[in-house]
KEMARGU-796434 format. One line per 5 residues: number of its first residue (from 1); for each residue x, y, z of C-alpha. Coordinates in steps of 0.001 Angstrom, whole numbers, plus 524288, in hexadecimal, padded with zeros to 5 digits. Each point is the difference from the previous one (the first is absolute). Example, Ala and Ser with C-alpha at 12.3 -4.5 7.8 and 13.67 -1.06 7.14 Angstrom:
1) 8300C:7EE6C:81E78 | 8055A:80D70:7FD6C
// end
This chain:
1) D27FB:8C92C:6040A | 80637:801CC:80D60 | 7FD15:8097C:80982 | 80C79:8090E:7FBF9 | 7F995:80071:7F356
6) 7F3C2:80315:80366 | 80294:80B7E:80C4D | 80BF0:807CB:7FE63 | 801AF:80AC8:80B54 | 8063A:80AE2:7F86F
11) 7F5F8:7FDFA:7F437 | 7F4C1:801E1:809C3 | 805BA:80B78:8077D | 7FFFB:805C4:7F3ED | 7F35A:7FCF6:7FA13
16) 7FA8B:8047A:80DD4 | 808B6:80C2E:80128 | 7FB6F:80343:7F20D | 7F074:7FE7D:8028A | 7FF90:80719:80C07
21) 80613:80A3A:7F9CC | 7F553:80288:7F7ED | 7F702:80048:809EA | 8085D:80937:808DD | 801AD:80997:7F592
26) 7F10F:80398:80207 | 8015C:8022E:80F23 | 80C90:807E5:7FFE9 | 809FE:8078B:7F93B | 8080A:7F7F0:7F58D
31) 80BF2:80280:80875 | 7F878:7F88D:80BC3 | 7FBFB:7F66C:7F756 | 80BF0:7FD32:7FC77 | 806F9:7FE4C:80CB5
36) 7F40B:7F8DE:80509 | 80064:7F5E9:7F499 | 80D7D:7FEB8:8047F | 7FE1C:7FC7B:80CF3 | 7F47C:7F7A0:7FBDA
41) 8080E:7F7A7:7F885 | 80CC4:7FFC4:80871 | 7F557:7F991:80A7E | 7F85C:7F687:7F62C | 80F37:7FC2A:7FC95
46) 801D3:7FD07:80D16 | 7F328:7F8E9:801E8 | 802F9:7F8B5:7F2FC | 80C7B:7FA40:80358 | 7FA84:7F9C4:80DF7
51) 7F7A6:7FA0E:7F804 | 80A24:7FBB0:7F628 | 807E9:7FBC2:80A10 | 7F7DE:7F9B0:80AFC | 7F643:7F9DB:7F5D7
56) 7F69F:7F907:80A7D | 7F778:8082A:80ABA | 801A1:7F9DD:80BC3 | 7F2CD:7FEAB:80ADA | 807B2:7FB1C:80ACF
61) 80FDB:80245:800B9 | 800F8:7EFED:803C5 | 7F668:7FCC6:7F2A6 | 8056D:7FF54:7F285 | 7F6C6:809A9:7FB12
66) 7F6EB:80290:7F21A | 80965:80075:7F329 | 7FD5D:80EE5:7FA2E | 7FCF8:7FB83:7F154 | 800E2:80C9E:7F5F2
71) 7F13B:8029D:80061 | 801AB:80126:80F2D | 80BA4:8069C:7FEB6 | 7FABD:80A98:7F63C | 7F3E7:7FFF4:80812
76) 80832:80409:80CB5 | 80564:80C57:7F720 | 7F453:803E0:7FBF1 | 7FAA2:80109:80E54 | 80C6C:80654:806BD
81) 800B8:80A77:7F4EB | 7F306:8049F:80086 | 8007A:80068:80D31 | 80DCD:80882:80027 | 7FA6F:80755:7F4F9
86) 7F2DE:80282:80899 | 809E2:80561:80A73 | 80846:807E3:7F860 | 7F3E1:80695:7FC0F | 7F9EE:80195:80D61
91) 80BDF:80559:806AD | 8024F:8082B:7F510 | 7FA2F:80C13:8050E | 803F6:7FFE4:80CF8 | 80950:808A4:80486
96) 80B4D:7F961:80822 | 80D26:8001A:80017 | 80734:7F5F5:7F439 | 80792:7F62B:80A4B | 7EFCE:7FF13:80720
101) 7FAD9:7FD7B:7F1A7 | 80AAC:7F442:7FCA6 | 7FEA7:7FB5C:80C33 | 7F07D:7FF3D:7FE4B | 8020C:7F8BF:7F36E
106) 8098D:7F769:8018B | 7F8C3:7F99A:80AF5 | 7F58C:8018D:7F78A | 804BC:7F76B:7F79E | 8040E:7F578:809B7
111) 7F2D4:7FEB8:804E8 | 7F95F:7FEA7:7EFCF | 80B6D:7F5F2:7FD12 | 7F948:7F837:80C88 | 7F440:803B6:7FA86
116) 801EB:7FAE4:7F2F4 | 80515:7F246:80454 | 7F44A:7FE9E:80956 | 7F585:8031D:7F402 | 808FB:7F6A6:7F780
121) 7FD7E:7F4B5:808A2 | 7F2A4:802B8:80517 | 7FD03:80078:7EFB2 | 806DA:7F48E:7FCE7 | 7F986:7F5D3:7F8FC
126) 7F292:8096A:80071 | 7FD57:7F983:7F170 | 7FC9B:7F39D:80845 | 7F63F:8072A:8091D | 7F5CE:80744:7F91D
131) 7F97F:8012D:80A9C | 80912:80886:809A9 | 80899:80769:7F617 | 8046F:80FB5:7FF93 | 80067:8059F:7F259
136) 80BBD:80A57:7FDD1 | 7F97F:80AE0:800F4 | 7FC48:7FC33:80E1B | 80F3C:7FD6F:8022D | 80408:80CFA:7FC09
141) 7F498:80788:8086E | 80597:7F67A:80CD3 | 80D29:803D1:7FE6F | 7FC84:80EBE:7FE84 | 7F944:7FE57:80ACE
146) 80D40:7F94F:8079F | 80702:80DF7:7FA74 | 7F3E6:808B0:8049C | 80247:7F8FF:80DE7 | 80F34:800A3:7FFA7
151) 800D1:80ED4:7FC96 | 7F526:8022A:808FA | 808AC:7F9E8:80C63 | 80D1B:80725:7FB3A | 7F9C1:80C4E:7FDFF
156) 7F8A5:7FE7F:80CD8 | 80D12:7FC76:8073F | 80766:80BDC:7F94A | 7F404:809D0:80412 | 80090:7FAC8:80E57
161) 80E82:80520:7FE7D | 7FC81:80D75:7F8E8 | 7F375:8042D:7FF3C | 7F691:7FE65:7F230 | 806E9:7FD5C:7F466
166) 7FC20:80A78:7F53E | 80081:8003B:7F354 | 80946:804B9:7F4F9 | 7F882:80D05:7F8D8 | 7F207:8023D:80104
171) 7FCEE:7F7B9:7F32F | 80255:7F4C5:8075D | 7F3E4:8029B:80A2C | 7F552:7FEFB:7F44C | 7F556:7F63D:8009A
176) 807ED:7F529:7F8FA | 80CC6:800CE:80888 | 80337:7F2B7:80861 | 7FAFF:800A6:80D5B | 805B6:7F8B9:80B25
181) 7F533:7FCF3:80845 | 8048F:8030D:810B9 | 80289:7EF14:80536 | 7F30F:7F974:8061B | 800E2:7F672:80949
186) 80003:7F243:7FA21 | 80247:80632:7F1A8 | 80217:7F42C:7F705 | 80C54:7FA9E:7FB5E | 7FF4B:7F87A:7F2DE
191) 80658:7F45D:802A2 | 80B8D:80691:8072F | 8026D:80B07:80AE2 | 809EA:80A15:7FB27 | 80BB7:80004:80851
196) 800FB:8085F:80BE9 | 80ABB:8091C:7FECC | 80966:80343:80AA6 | 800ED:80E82:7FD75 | 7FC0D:80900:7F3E7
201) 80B52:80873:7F9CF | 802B7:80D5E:80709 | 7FA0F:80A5E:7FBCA | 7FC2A:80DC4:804C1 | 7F2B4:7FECE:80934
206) 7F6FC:80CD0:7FB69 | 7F5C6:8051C:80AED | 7F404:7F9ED:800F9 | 7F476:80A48:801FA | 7F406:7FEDF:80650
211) 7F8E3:803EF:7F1E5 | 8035C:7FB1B:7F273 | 808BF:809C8:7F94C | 7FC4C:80080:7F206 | 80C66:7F9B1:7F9B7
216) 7FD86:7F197:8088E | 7F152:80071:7F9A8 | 800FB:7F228:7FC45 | 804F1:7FB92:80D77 | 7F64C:806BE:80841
221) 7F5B9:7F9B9:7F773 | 8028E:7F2A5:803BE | 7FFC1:80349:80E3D | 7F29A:8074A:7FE1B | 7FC5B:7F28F:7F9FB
226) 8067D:7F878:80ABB | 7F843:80812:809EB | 7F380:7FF0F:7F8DE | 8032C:7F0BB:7FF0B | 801E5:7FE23:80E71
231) 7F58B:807B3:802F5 | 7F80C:7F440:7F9B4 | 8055D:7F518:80873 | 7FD1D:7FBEE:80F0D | 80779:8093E:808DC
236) 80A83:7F403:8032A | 802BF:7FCFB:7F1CD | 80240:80E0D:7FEE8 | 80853:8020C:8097B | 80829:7F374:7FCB1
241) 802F4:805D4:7F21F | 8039D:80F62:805FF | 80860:7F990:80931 | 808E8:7FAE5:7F4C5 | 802AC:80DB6:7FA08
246) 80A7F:8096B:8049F | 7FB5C:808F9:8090C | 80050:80B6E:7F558 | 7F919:7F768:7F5EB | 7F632:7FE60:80D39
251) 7FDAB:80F35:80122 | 7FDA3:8012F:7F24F | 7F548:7F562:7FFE1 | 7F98E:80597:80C69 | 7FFE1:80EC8:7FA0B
256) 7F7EE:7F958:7F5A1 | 7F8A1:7F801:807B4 | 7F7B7:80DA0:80205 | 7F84E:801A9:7F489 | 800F5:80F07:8005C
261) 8101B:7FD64:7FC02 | 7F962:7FA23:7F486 | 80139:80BC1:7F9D9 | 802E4:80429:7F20F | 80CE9:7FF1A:80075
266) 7FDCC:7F2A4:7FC50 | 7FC73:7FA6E:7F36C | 7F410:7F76D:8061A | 7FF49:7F75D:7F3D7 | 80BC6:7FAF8:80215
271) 7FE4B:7FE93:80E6E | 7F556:7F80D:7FC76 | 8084A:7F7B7:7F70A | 8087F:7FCBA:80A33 | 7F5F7:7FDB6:80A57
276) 7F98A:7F639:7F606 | 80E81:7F9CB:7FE70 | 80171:7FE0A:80D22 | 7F34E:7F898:8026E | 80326:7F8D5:7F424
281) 80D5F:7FBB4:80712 | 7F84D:7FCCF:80CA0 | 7F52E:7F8FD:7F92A | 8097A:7F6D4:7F763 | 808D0:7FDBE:80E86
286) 7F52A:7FB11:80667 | 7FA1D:7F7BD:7F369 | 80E02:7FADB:8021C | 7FEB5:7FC4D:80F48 | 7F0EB:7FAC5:7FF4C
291) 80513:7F642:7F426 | 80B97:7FC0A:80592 | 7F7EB:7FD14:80D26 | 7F559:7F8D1:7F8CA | 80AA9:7F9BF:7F85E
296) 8047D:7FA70:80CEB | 7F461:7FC07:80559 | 7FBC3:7F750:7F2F0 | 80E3C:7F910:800F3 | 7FC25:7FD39:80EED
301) 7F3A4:7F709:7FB15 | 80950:7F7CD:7F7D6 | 806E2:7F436:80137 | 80CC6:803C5:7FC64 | 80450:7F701:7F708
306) 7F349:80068:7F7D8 | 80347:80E2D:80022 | 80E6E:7FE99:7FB4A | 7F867:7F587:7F53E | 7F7CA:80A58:7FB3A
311) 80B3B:80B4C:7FC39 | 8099D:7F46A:7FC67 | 800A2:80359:7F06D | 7FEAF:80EB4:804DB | 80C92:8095F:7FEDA
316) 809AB:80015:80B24 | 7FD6D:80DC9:8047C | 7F23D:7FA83:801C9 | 803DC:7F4C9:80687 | 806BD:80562:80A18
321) 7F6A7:8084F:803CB | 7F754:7F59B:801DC | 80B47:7F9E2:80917 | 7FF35:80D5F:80852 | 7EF8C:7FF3E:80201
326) 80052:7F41E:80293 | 80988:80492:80C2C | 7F9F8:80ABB:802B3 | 80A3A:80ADE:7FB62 | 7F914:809EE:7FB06
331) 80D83:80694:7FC15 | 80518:7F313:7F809 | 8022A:802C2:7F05D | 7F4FE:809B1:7FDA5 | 7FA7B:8004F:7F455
336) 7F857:80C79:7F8F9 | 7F260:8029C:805BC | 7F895:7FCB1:7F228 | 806D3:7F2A0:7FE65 | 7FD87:7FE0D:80F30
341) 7F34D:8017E:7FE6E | 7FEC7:7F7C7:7F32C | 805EE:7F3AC:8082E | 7F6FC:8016C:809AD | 7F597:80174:7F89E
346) 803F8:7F406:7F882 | 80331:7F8AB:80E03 | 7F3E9:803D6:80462 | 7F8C1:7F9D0:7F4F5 | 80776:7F3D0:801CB
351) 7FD88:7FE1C:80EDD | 7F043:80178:7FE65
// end
């Protein structure tokens, strides 16, 4: 059988469009469900014709690039559909104008397609390499975690614009609604930065007060957390990661910065929740850094040919990032921090 047998866009737009509605149907009205299915698979569409089309996924424009097979191909669905699904579900609540919401998604969706290739390739050929393999349920949790960073930066860049986004009805500010934790400096990407928009939509620009009116609950509660979080860190890291807010997102997390604002207005379970998100975030950034740095400093003490000799039967994402430690770019084809740190673990055995 031939790979037009085997992956057919429309059937798996469908078959995507069809199981995500399912799912949808228990986080919203069947109306929203609907239309979100919809959209869902008018995007995997999309996605699934590239692939249809372009059939290889390229490293380097001037190389000739990995054939997708169907496995890799189904594989690459899988990934950018959970991760557009994860979206759709986070952004959900929020209460912005529609042309700000399609505009979040679709890039969205750019950034999981890129995503999608990048885990294809780094998982390539994984059967061969016991050793440094990612199962699928770690695939699925690293590119929720790309969607959790993307919506993070849009919303971020929309709020610098018009104050804290809030939320749709008061349902939606329970203990299980999505959270957008405020951007940290050096917040991890997985595999990918989300592209930095020119401009958000237009939209009307409410008031920003001094003390959290009860309506933005949700919002003020991440900047309590933010202001609890920075609190934690040397006074220069702090400042570093106050000085990339707006200046109204600044006055809010300096009026919590006083613990007597900590008042019960706020729901101080879930300020804790997000406090203990964002050191998660800041923890897993700067696992990423002190691997990638080690990383670089094992590739140093080898000669680079016995190097290359070593990862020669390993998968090309692997490869080249091999060919980027061993000159010293510590921005050359990343790879995700638990398969970074299998390789060097497994380098590390090699070289002693």
């Amino acid at each position: 059988m031939g790979f037009e047998d085997e992956f057919n866009p429309q059937q798996v737009a469908a078959q995507q469009r069809d199981q995500y509605l399912e799912r949808m149907r228990e986080q919203m009205t069947a109306e929203e469900a609907e239309a979100m299915a919809d959209y869902l698979g008018r995007m995997a569409e999309v996605a699934a014709n590239f692939i249809f089309n372009e059939r290889v996924i390229k490293l380097q424009e001037d190389q000739p690039g990995v054939p997708i097979t169907p496995p890799m191909a189904s594989q690459m669905m899988m990934l950018f559909c959970e991760g557009l699904y994860f979206g759709i579900i986070r952004s959900h609540p929020l209460d912005v104008p529609d042309e700000f919401r399609t505009w979040m998604l679709q890039n969205l969706a750019g950034v999981l397609f890129e995503n999608a290739k990048q885990m294809a390739l780094t998982t390539y050929g994984q059967e061969d390499t016991p050793g440094v393999t990612i199962s699928d349920a770690q695939q699925i949790e690293m590119i929720c975690q790309t969607t959790d960073n993307a919506l993070t930066y849009y919303c971020g860049e929309y709020e610098k614009q018009h104050g804290p986004i809030p939320y749709k009805d008061a349902d939606s500010q329970g203990a299980d609604a999505p959270a957008l934790p405020a951007p940290i400096e050096d917040a991890p990407a997985s595999h990918a930065e989300a592209p930095q928009p020119e401009a958000a939509p237009p939209a009307p620009a409410p008031a920003i007060p001094t003390a959290p009116p009860p309506h933005d609950a949700l919002a003020h509660e991440r900047y309590a957390a933010l202001a609890l979080f920075v609190s934690t860190l040397p006074p220069a890291r702090g400042r570093a990661i106050l000085q990339r807010l707006s200046p109204q997102a600044q006055q809010l997390t300096a009026h919590y910065s006083a613990p007597e604002n900590l008042d019960a207005s706020l729901d101080l379970k879930r300020v804790v929740r997000h406090l203990g998100r964002l050191k998660e975030q800041f923890t897993q950034s700067q696992g990423l850094n002190q691997t990638r740095k080690a990383m670089l400093a094992l590739a140093a003490q080898w000669q680079p040919q016995a190097l290359r000799a070593v990862v020669r039967h390993e998968r090309p994402a692997i490869r080249a990032y091999i060919e980027g430690a061993l000159n010293a770019r510590s921005d050359a084809a990343a790879l995700p921090l638990k398969i970074e740190a299998a390789l060097y673990a497994y380098l590390k055995n090699q070289s002693a």
